[in-house]
N, C-alpha and C positions, 0 to 999 in steps of 0.2 A: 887191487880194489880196496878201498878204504874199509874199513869195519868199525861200528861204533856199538859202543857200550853204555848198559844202563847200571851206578851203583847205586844200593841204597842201603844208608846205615841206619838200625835202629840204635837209638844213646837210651840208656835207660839214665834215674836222674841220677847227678851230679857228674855223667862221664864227659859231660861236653871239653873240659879244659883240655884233658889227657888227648878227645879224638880228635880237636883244634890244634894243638902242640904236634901231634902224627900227621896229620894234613898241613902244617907248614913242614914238615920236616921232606916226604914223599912227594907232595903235590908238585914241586919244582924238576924235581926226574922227568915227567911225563917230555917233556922239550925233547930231554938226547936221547929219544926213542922213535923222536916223531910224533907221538902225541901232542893232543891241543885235547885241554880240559874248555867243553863247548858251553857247559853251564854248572853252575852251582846252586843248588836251592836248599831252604831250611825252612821245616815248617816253622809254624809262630811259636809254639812252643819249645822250640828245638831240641826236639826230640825224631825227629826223621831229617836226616841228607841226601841228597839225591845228585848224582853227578852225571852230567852225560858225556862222554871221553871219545874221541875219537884214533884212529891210529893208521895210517898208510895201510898195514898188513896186518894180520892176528901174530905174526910173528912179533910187533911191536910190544903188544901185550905182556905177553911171555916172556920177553926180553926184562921189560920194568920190571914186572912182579919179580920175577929172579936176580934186581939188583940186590949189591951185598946192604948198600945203605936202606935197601928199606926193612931189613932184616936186621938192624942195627937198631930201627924205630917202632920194629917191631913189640917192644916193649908199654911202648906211650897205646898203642892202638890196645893190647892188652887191658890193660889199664883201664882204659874208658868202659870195657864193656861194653862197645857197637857189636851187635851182631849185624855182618856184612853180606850180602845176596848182590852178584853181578851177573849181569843177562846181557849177552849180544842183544841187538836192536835195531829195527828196518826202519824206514820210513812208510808209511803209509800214502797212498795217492788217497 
């Protein structure tokens, strides 16, 4: 059963470049997992991200987060100063 995810980053100012630079670096992963990133949004100030991510299995999750490359970029997210909250997520009827 599919399972989808809700992130969101708070950027406090100036980290946008660093969590821009960390998000081309990881956001490409999601593919050889099975992942499909389903939406992107920024508020107008860009200071909140929001992703909605999808993945085949929560195994898929696990898998990503645990690549070696995003621990590699993990320095650029650092950097920025997003603090990151991810929430499983249902749809509602």
């Amino acid at each position: 059963m599919a399972v989808t995810y809700l992130m969101l980053a708070r950027l406090p100012e100036g980290g946008l470049d660093a969590f821009d630079a960390y998000e081309s670096a990881v956001l490409p992963l999601l593919a050889e997992y099975g992942g499909r990133l389903e939406r992107r949004l920024r508020t107008l100030d860009d200071r909140i991200e929001a992703h909605l991510i999808t993945f085949p299995t929560s195994g898929g999750l696990a898998a990503y987060r645990a690549d070696p490359r995003r621990s590699v970029a993990a320095p650029l997210l650092e950097a920025s100063g997003a603090a990151v909250e991810l929430f499983g997520v249902r749809d509602v009827p």
